[in-house]
BADODREN-580305 format. One record per residue (C-alpha): y negated, x negated, z. Coordinates in pm, 1 decimal, padded with zeros to 6 digits. Layout:
REM residues N
         yy         xx         zz
          Y          X          Z
...
END
This chain:
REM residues 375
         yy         xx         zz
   -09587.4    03432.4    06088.1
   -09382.4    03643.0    05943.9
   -09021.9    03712.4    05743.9
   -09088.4    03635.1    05403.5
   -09330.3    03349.8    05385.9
   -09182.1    03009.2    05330.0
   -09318.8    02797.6    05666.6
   -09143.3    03081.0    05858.4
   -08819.4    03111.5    05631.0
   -08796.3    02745.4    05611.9
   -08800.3    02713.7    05990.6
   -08550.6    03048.2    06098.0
   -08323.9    02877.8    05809.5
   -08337.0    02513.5    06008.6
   -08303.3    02725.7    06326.4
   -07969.5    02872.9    06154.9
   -07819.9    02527.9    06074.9
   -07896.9    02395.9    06383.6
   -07657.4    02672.5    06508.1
   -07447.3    02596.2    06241.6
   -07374.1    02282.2    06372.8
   -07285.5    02337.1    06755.1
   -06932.3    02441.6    06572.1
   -06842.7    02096.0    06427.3
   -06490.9    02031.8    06567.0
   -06441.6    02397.4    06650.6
   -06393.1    02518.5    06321.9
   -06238.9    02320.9    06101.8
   -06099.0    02368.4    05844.9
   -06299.0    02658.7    05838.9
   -06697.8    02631.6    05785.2
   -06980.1    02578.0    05975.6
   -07192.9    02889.9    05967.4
   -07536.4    02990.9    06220.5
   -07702.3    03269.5    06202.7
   -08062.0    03480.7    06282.5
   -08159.7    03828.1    06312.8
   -08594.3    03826.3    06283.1
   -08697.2    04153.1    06354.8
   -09032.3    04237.7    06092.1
   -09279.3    04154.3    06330.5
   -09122.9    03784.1    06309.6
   -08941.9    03778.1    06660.7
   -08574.6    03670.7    06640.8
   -08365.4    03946.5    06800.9
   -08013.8    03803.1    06748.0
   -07832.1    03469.1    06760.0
   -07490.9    03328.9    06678.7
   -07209.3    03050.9    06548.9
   -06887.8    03075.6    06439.4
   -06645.7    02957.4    06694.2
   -06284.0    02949.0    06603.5
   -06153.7    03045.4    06912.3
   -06418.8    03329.5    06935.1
   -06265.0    03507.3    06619.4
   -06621.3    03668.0    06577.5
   -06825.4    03506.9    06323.0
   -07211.1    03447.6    06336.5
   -07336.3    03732.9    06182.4
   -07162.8    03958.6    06402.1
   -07202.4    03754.1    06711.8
   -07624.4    03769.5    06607.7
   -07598.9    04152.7    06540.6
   -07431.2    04211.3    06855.1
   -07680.0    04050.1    07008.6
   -07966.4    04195.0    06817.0
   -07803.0    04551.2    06862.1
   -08074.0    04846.7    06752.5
   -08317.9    04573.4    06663.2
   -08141.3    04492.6    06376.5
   -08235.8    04742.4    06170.0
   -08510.7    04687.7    05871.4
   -08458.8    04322.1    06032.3
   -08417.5    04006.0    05807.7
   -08061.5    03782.5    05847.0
   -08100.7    03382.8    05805.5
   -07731.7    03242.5    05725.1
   -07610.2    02894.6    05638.9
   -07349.8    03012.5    05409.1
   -07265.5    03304.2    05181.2
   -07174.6    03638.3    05407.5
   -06809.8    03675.6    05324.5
   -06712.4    04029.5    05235.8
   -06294.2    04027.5    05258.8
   -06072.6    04101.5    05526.0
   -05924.8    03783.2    05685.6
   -05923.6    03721.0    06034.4
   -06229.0    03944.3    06112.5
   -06369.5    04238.1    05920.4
   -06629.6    04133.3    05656.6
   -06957.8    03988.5    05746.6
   -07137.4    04150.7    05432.9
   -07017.6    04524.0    05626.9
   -07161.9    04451.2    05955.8
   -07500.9    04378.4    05820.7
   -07514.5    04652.3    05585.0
   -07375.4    04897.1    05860.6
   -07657.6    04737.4    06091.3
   -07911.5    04805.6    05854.4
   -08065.2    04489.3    05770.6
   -08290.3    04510.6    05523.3
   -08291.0    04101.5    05334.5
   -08035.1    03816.7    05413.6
   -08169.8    03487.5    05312.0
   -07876.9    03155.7    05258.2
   -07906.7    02844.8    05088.7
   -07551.5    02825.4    04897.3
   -07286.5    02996.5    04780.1
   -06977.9    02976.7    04961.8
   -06696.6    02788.5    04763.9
   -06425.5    02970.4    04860.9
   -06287.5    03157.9    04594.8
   -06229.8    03431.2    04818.6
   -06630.3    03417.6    04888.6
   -06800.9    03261.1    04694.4
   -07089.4    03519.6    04472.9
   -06835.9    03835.5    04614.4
   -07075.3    03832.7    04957.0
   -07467.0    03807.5    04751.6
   -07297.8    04115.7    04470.8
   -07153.5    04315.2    04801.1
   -07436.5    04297.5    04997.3
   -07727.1    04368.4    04631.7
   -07516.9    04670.3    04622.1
   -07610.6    04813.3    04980.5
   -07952.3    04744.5    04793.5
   -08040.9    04460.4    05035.6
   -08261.1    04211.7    04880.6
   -08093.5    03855.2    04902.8
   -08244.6    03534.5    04839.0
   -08028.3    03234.7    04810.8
   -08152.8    02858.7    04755.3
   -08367.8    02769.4    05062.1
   -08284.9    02452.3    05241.6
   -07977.9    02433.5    04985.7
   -07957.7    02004.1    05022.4
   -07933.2    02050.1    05438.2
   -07697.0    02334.2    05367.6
   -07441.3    02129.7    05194.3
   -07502.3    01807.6    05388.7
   -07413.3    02020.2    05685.7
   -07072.8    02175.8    05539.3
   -07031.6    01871.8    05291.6
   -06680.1    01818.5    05432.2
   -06567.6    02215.9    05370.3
   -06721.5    02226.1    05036.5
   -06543.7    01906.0    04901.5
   -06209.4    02087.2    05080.0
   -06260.1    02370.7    04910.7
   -06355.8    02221.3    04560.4
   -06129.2    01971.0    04539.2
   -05809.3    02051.5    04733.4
   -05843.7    01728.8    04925.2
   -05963.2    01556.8    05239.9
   -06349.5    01451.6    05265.6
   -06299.1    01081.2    05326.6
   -06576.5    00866.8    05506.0
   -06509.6    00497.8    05540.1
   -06653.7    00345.6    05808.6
   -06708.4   -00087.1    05863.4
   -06873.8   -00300.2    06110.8
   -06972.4   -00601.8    05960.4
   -07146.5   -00949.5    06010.6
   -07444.1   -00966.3    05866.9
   -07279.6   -01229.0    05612.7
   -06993.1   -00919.0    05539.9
   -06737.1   -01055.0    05747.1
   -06490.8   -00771.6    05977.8
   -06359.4   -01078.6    06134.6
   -06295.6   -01445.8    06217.0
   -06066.9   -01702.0    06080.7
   -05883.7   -01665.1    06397.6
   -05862.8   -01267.6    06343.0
   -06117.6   -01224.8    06660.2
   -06328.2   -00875.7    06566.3
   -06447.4   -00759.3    06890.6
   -06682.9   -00711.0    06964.0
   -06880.6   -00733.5    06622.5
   -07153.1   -00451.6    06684.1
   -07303.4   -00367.5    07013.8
   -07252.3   -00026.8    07274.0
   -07508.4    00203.0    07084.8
   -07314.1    00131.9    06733.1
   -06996.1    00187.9    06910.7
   -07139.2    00466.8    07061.1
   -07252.6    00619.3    06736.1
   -06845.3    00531.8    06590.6
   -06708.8    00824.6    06871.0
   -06958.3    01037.0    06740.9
   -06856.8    01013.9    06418.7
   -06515.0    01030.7    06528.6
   -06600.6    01389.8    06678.4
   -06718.7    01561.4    06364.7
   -06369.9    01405.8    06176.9
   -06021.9    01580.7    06158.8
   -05829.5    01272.8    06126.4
   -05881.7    00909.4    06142.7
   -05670.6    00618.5    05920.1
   -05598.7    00254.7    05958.7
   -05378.1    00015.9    05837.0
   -05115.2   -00170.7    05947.6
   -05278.9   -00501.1    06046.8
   -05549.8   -00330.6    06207.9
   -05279.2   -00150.8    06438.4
   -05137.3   -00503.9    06446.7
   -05406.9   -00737.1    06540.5
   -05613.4   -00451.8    06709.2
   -05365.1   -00246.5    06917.2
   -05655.3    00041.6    06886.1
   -05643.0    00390.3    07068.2
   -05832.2    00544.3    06819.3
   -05925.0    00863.4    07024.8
   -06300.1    01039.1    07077.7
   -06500.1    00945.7    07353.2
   -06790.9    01123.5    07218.1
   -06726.0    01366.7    07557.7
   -06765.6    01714.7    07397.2
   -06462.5    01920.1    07322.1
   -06263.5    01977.3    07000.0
   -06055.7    02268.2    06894.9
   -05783.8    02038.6    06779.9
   -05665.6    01691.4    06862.6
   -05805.8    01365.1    06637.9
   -05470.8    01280.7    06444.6
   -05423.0    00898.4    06386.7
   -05294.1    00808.8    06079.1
   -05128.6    00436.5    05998.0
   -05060.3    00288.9    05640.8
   -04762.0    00096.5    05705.5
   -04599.1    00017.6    05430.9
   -04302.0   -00255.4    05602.4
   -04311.1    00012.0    05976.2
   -04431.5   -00287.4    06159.7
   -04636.9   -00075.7    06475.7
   -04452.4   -00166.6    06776.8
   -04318.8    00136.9    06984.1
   -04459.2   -00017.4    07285.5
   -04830.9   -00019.8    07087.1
   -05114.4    00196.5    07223.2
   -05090.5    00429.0    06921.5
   -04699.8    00531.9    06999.1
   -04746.2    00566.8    07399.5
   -04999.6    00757.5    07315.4
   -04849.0    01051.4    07130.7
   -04861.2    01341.9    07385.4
   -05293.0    01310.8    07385.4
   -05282.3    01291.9    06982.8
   -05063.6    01323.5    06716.7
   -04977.8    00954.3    06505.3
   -04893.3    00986.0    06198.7
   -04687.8    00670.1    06010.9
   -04652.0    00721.7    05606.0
   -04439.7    00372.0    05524.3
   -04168.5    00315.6    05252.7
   -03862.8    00535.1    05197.3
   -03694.8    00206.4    05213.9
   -03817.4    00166.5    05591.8
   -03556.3    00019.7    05838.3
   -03388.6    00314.6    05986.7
   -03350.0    00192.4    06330.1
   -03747.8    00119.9    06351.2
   -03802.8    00490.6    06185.1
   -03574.1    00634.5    06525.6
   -03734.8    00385.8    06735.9
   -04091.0    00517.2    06686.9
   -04025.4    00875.2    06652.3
   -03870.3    00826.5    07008.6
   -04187.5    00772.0    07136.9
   -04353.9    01070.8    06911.9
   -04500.0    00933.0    06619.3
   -04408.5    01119.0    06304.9
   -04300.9    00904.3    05980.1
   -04373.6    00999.3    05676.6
   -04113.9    00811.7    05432.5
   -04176.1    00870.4    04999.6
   -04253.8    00717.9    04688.8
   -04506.7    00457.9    04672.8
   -04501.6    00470.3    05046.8
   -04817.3    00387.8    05233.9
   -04960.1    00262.5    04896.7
   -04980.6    00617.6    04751.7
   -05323.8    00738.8    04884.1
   -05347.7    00996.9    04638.8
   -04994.0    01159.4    04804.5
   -05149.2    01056.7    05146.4
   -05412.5    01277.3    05103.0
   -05219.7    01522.8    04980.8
   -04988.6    01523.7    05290.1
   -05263.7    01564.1    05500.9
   -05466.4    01858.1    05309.6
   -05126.9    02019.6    05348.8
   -05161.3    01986.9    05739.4
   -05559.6    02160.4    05661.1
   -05725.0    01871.5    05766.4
   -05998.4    01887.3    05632.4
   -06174.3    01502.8    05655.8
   -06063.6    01174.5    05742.3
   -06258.7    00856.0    05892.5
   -06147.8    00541.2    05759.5
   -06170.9    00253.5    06021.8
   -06025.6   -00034.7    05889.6
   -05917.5   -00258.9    05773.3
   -06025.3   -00452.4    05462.1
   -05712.8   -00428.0    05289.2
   -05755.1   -00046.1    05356.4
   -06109.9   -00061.8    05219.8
   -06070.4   -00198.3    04919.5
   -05746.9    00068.1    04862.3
   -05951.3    00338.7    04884.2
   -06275.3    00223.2    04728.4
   -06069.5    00098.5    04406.0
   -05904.3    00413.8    04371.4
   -06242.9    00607.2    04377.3
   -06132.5    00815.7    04659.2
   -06395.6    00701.2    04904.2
   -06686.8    01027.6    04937.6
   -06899.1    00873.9    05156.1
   -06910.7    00504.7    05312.2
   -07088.8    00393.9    05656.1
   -07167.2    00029.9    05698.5
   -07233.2   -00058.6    06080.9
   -07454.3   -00430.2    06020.1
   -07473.9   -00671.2    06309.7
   -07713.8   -00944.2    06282.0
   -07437.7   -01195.2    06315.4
   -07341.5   -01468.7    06057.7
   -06961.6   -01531.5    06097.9
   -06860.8   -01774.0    05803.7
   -06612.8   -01935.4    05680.1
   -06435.1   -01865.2    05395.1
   -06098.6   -01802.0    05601.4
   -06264.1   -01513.6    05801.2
   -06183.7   -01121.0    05687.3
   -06394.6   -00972.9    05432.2
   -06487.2   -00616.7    05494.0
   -06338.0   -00503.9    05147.9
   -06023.2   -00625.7    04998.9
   -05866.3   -00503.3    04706.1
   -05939.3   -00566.3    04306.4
   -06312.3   -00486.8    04329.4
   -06514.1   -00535.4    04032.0
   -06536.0   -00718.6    03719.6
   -06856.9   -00709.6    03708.4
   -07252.9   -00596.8    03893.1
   -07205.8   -00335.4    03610.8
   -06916.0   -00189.5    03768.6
   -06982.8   -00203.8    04150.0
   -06975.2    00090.7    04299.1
   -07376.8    00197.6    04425.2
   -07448.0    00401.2    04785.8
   -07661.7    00701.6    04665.4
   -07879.0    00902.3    04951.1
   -07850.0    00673.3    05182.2
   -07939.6    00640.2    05543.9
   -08048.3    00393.7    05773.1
   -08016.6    00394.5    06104.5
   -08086.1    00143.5    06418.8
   -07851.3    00124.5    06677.7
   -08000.1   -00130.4    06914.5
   -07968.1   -00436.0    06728.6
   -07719.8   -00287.5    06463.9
   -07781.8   -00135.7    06161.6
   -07635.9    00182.8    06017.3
   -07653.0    00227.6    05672.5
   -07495.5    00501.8    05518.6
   -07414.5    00718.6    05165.1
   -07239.6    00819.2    04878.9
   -07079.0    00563.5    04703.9
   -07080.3    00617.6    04293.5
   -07007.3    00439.2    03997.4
   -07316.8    00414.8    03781.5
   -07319.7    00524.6    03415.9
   -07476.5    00403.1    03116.2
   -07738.7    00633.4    03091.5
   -07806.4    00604.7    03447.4
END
């Protein structure tokens, strides 16, 4: 097969996001871009990913490696070629320069700086472009830069283990373990592709958690922990603030906080975060943190936290980890707190979901959405 026929196209494109992805914690809050160079005889001459630390993006990491070959040669990227200066030269230049002769990518990138300038740059060098294949796996893949970029705000993923009966704990407060190793397993992967990960204060509390990545493959920069506290009630002596030289903790609480408790834990390195509305702000919370460009957050708990975030709509995609336990009790800890809704009308519906097994666990996972009328 050859460039230009949809089997092969199809399958250089997958090829390119698979690429794509080997930079998920490297880049962020930059995207994740692969590339491939197929020369016109259909062999691929030149591979590459953006790396942060490399400077280099994929196209010119691929053309570098494709050298001569590239010319009359056909470029498969995941995202829109940029064509301004920033940290490296533009992309669009070194594949006009090289001599390529189409560039195929699924979506537009949304960064104003980008987005359409890279397809008009490179349609002026005469190259023919063709934009729209694999466009669904394209934005799965970058989902978290796109909603940055779009929205000015964090991608937030909330993530539960449940009882089978939708309990997070017991009466008593007991919660571990509630899934088995291959579910936990799967929770430091997801960990891995996040920026940031947020709890509340009785989690912290009853919990003590670390909250780092054991996923065992390297990140560019450290998983910050974030706490809701609204009354500063982490203990300086609590895994989280002896912690603070392997990760940053971050605290947002009242502006009324206790002063002495504010010095106590910034002694140990944790950084509070005192304002209006406190811990209960989310909107400002995210804010706070889009300002640090991080660019997603993982939501781990707890209910309270849950239902926070769910009733303020700012929840863009939800993971429910289901162990086929039954709990009980109407004193045990619901998975979501918070107002909830009035009625089946108004619950909020996964879309495009995902199920996964875990050993005995199940994953399910999507977009949660309120559904309209004429839905």
């Amino acid at each position: 097969m050859r460039p230009g026929t949809l089997d092969f196209d199809q399958q250089m494109m997958r090829r390119a996001l698979e690429l794509a992805a080997r930079g998920i914690a490297q880049v962020s809050p930059g995207p994740l871009v692969g590339c491939v160079i197929v020369a016109e005889a259909g062999e691929i001459v030149g591979e590459g990913y953006y790396h942060y630390e490399r400077v280099r993006h994929a196209e010119t990491l691929a053309l570098e490696q494709a050298g001569s070959r590239a010319a009359g040669a056909t470029a498969y990227v995941s995202l829109e070629p940029h064509a301004h200066y920033g940290r490296t030269p533009p992309c669009t230049s070194a594949l006009i320069n090289a001599g390529i002769r189409r560039v195929v990518a699924p979506i537009q990138d949304p960064n104003p700086l980008v987005s359409s300038k890279g397809f008009m740059h490179l349609r002026q060098a005469r190259i023919e472009v063709s934009i729209g294949l694999l466009a669904d796996e394209a934005t799965r893949l970058n989902e978290k830069y796109i909603h940055f970029m779009q929205t000015g705000r964090p991608f937030v993923h909330l993530k539960l283990a449940i009882s089978v009966d939708g309990r997070i704990a017991t009466r008593t407060g007991d919660a571990r373990w509630i899934t088995g190793e291959e579910a936990r397993a799967r929770v430091h992967e997801l960990r891995h592709e996040y920026d940031a990960i947020l709890i509340g204060a009785r989690t912290a509390q009853v919990d003590d958690p670390l909250l780092t990545e054991r996923s065992g493959r390297g990140r560019r920069r450290p998983l910050v922990r974030v706490v809701l506290d609204e009354h500063l009630a982490l203990s300086p002596g609590s895994q989280l603030a002896r912690t603070t030289g392997e990760a940053p903790v971050i605290i947002f609480t009242s502006e009324h906080a206790d002063p002495g408790k504010v010095a106590g834990l910034q002694e140990r390195g944790v950084e509070v975060i005192q304002g209006a509305g406190g811990s209960r702000n989310l909107a400002a919370v995210l804010d706070h943190l889009s300002q640090r460009s991080l660019q997603s957050v993982l939501i781990e708990g707890g209910g309270r936290v849950a239902g926070a975030f769910l009733d303020a709509r700012l929840v863009d995609k939800a993971s429910f980890f289901i162990a086929p336990i039954i709990i009980g009790g109407s004193d045990a800890t619901p998975a979501v707190g918070g107002t909830g809704a009035a009625t089946i009308a108004e619950a909020l519906h996964l879309h495009d979901t995902e199920i996964r097994h875990h050993g005995h666990d199940i994953e399910i996972t999507g977009y949660p959405k309120a559904v309209t009328s004429d839905e």
